[in-house]
N, C-alpha and C positions, 0 to 999 in steps of 0.2 A: 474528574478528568474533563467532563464537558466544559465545564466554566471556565479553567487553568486552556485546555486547547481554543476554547473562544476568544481568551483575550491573548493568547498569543499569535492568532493569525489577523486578531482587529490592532495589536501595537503593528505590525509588521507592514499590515494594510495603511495604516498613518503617517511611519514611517517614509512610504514612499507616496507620501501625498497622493494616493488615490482615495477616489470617492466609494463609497458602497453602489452605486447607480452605474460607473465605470464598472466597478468589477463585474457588477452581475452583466452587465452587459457583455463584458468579455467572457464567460463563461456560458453564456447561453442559459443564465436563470434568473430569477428575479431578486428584486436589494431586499425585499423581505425575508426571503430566505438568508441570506446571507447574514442579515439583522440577527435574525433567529438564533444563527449559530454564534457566531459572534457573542452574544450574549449569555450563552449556554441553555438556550431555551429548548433548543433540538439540537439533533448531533446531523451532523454530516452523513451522506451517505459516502460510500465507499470512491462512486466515481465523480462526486464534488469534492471530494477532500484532495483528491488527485490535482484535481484541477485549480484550486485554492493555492495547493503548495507551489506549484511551478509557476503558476503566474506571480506570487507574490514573492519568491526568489527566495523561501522558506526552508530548511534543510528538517529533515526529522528529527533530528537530534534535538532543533532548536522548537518544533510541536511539540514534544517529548518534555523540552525542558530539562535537559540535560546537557552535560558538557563533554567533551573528548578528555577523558583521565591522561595524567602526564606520567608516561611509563613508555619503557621499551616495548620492542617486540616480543612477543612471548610469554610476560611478564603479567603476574597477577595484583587485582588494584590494590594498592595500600602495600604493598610486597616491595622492599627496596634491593632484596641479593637477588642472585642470580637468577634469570630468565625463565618463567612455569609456564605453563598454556593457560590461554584463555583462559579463564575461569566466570564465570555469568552466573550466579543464584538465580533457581527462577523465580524466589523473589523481588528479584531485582529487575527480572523480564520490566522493558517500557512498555506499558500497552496501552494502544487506542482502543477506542471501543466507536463502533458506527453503526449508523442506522440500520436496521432489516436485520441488526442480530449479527453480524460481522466482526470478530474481534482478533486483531492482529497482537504477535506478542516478539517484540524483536530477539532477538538470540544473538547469545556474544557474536560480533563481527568488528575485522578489523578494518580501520577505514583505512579504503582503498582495495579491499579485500576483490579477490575475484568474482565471488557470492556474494549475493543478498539471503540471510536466513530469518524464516519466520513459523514459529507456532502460529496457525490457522484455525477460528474455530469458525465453523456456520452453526448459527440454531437453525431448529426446521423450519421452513418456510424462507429459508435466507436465500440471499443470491450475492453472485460479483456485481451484479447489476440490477439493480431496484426495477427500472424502466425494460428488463429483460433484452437488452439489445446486448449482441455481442463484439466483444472488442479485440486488438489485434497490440502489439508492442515488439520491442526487438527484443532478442534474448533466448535461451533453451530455459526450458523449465521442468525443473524436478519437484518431483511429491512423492511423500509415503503418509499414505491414510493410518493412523492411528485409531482409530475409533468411529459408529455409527457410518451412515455413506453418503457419500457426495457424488453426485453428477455432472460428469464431464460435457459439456457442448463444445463438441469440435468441428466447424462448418456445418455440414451438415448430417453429421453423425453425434449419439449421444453413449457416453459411457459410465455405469455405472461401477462407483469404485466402495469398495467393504475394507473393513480391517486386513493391512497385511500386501495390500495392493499399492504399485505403485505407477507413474506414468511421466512418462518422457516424451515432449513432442517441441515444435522449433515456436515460437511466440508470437512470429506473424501471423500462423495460421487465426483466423477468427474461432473466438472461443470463449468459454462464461461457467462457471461453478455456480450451483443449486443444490439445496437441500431440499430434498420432497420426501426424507423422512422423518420419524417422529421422536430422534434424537440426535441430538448437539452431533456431529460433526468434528474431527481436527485431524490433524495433520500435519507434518514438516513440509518446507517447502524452502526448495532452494532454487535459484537463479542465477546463469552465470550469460553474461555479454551484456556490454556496455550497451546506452539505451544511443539508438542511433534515429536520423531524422528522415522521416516517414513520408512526406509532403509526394512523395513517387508512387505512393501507393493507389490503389484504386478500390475504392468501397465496394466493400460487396454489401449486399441488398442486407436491410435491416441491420447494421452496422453501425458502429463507433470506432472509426479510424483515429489511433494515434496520432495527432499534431506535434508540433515542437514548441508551442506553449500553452496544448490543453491535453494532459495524458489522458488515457484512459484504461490504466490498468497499475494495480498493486506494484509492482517492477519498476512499472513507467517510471511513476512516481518518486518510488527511491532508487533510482538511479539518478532521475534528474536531482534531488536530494542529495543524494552525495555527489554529484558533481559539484553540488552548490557549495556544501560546506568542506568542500577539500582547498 
């Protein structure tokens, strides 16, 4: 997946005639890094890849390398009679895989749908945010922890969540997921509100505020994603 995800966001970067030196540049990192990925020689972290797809007008489907199936509503792939629910294998899950141990796995959804759904894993020592800064987006956000535990950072309170738990809070709040224990991590995670533009907001201290063309947060990103590819 590193290599297949590298050269699809360096055809996409070509495509619109930019440089690797522009992009790092609009991103606030460096072209070697970007080389790097690009090439499949490291992976992305979780809030470069964010920031990768939206600038370069990228949809997940098309990181993924996958296509929108031609079928009704309701209806299951390769199924021609009448109308079934979704149906998703999870082997068939898309999954990226990102740096620090981060591995998203998309879950049937319909485009256009009012959710974003994703299997979640962290390994321990992971985070939403390498550089530990925390980030803000539009949106509610739902989780139910499946397995091991993860650490909520919400401004300036933290939550520990176990199997069985789950948590509802609004997405502008500033906030960041951690594993500080000594197994894998997952969870469902659902999202519902379009990703709206942020430029009104005001940083709080030690922050990564949402832009409208440098996300920084899982949602951000496939929201702006699917805006792309609709």
């Amino acid at each position: 997946m590193p290599d297949e995800l590298g050269a699809r966001l360096r055809e996409a970067r070509l495509q619109r005639g930019l440089s690797l030196r522009s992009v790092a540049q609009a991103l606030g990192v460096s072209a070697s890094l970007i080389s790097q990925v690009e090439i499949g020689k490291t992976q992305p972290s979780v809030s470069t890849l964010y920031a990768l797809a939206s600038h370069l007008g990228i949809s997940l489907d098309e990181l993924l390398g996958i296509s929108a199936p031609s079928r009704g509503p309701g209806q299951l792939i390769g199924h021609s009679g009448p109308a079934l629910p979704d149906v998703q294998r999870a082997a068939d899950n898309p999954v990226i895989e990102m740096e620090n141990g981060v591995r998203w796995e998309r879950l049937a959804a319909g485009a256009g749908g009012p959710a974003d759904a994703l299997l979640v894993t962290y390994e321990p020592g992971a985070s939403s945010s390498v550089e530990g800064k925390l980030m803000r987006h539009a949106g509610i956000e739902y989780a139910y922890l499946l397995e091991g535990e993860l650490t909520l950072h919400l401004e300036f309170d933290e939550y520990v969540l176990r199997p069985g738990d789950s948590l509802e809070f609004d997405s502008i709040r500033p906030h960041m997921y951690s594993n500080r224990g000594t197994v894998p991590a997952k969870g469902v995670w659902f999202v519902v509100g379009r990703r709206q533009q942020n430029q009104g907001l005001r940083d709080a201290p030690g922050e990564v505020t949402t832009h409208s063309d440098t996300p920084a947060s899982a949602v951000d990103v496939l929201r702006a994603m699917d805006d792309l590819g609709t």
